[in-house]
C-alpha positions as CSV (number, residue, x, y, z in Angstrom):
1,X,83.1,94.3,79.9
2,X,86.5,92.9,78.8
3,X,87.6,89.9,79.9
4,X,89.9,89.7,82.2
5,X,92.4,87.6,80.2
6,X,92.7,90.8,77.5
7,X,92.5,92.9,81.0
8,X,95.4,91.2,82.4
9,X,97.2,91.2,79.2
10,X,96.8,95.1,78.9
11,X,99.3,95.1,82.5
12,X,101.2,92.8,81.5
13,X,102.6,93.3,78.4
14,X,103.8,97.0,79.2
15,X,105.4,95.5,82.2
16,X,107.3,93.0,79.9
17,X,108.4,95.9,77.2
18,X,109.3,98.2,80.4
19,X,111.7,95.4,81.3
20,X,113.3,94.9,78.1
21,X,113.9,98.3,77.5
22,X,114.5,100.2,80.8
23,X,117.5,99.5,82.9
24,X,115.5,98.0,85.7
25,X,116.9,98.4,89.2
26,X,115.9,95.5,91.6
27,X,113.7,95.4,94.4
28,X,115.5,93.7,96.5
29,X,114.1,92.6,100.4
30,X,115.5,96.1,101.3
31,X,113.1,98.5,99.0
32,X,110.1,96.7,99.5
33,X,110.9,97.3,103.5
34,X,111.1,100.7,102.2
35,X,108.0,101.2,100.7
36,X,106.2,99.3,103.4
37,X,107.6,101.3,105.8
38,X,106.0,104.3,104.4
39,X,102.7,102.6,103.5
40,X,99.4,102.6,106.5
41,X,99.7,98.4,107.0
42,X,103.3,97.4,106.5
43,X,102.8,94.0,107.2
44,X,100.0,94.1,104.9
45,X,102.0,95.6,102.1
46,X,105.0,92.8,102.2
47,X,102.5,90.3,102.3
48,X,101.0,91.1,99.5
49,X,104.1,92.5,97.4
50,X,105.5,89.3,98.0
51,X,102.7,87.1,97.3
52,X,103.9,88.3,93.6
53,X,107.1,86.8,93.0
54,X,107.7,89.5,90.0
55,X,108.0,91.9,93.3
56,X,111.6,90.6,94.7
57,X,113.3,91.5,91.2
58,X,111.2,94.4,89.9
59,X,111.4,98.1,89.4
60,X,109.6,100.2,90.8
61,X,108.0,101.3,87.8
62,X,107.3,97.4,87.8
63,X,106.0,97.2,91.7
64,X,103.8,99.9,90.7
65,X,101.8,98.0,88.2
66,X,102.3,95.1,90.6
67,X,100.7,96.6,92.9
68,X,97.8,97.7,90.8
69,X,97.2,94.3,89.4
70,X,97.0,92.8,93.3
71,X,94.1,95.4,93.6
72,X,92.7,94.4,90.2
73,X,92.4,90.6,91.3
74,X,90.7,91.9,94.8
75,X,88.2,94.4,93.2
76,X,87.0,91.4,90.7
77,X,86.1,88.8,93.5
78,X,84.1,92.0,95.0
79,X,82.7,92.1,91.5
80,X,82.3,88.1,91.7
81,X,80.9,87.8,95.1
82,X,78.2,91.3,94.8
83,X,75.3,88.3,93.4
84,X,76.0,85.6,95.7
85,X,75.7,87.7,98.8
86,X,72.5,89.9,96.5
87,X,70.2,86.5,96.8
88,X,71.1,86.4,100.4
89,X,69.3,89.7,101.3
90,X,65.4,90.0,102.3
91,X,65.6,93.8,103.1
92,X,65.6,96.7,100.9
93,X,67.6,98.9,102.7
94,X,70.5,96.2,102.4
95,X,69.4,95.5,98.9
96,X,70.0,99.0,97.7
97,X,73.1,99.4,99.4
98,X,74.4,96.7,97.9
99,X,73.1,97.5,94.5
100,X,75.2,100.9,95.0
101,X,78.1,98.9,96.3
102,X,77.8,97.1,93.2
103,X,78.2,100.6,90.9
104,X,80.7,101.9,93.4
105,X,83.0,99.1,92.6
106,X,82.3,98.8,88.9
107,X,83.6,102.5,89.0
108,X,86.5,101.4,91.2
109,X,87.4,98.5,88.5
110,X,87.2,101.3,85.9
111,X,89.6,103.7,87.7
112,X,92.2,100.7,89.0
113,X,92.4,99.8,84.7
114,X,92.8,103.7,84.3
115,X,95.5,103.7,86.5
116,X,97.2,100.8,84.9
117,X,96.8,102.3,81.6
118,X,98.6,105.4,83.2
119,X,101.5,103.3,84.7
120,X,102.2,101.5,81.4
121,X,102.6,104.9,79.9
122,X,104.1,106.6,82.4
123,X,101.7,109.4,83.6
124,X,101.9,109.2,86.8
125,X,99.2,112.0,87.3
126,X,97.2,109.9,85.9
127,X,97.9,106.9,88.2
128,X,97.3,109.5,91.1
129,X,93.9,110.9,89.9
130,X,92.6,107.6,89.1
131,X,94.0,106.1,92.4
132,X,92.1,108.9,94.3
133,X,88.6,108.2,92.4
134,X,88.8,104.7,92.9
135,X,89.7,104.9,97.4
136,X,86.4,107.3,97.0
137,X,84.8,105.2,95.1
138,X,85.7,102.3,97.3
139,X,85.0,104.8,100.4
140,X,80.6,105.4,99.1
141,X,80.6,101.3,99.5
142,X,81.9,101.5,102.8
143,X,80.6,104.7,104.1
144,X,76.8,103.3,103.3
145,X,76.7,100.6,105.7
146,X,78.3,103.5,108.5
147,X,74.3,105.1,108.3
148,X,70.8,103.9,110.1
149,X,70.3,101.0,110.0
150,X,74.2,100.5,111.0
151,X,75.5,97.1,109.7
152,X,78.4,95.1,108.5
153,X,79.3,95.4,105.0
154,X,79.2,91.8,103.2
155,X,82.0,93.1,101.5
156,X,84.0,95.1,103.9
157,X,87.0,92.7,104.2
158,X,87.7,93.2,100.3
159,X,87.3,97.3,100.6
160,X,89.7,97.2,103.6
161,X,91.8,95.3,101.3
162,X,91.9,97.5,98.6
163,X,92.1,100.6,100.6
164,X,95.2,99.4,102.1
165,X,96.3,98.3,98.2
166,X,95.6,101.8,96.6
167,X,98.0,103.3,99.8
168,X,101.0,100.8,98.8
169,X,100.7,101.9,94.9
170,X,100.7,105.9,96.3
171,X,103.4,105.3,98.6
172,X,105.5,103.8,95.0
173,X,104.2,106.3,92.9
174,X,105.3,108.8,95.2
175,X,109.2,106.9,95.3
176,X,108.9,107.0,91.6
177,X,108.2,110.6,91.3
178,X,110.6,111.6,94.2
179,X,108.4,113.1,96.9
């Protein structure tokens, strides 16, 4: 796996050559009420929009990858916290549903880069397929904890997070591409 340093560095450094080279329109307090509008949580979504302070001045080309890179940072203290909680658990039907958790998140990591990757190049298809295979992805953790025996997810405050994350970067992919 990458690290995340050159992780990061692959968002960021489109997001810095977008700026030099696009007129970039600013989102101002008014577009990010907006797009929060328009997403499931919108306290959620200025919350976290504006816990980046890139997000005030950004395009929305920009608030896209933002927004990405907030789900990025959540997915990898998922990742971080899967062995912690794994040494915690006695029983095997927990253990394998974590163990499953732990590939369903890896894939969701995977698809959140993908999406990045299709953001920095502009293929916004691609930020929509990859969006959609990282909620499912995110949607197997969460569903396995739904069947007998019932239980609480150990991680079901960081999928709920990233759920609501994945719906703020469709509702700005869909401003970008005008639907």
């Amino acid at each position: 796996m990458a690290s995340p340093i050159s992780c990061l560095s692959i968002l960021v450094i489109p997001l810095l050559v977008t700026s030099l080279f696009y007129q970039v329109s600013n989102a101002d307090q008014a577009l990010l009420e907006r797009i929060c509008r328009n997403s499931t949580d919108h306290d959620f979504c200025m919350a976290s929009l504006l816990s980046d302070e890139r997000s005030i001045s950004s395009s929305l080309v920009a608030l896209e990858i933002i927004s990405i890179e907030l789900n990025v940072d959540v997915v990898e203290v998922a990742v971080n916290r899967i062995p912690d909680v794994n040494k915690t658990l006695t029983d095997p039907v927990d253990k394998t549903r974590l163990k499953n958790c732990e590939n369903d998140i890896g894939d969701a990591h995977e698809n959140m880069f993908r999406a990045g990757d299709g953001a920095n190049l502009f293929n916004y298809d691609k930020v929509q397929t990859t969006l959609t295979a990282a909620l499912l992805k995110i949607g197997e953790c969460a569903n396995q904890y739904e069947s007998s025996p019932k239980r609480q997810s150990p991680l079901s405050d960081l999928t709920f997070k990233m759920g609501r994350l994945i719906d703020i970067s469709f509702v700005i992919v869909n401003y970008i591409l005008g639907v």
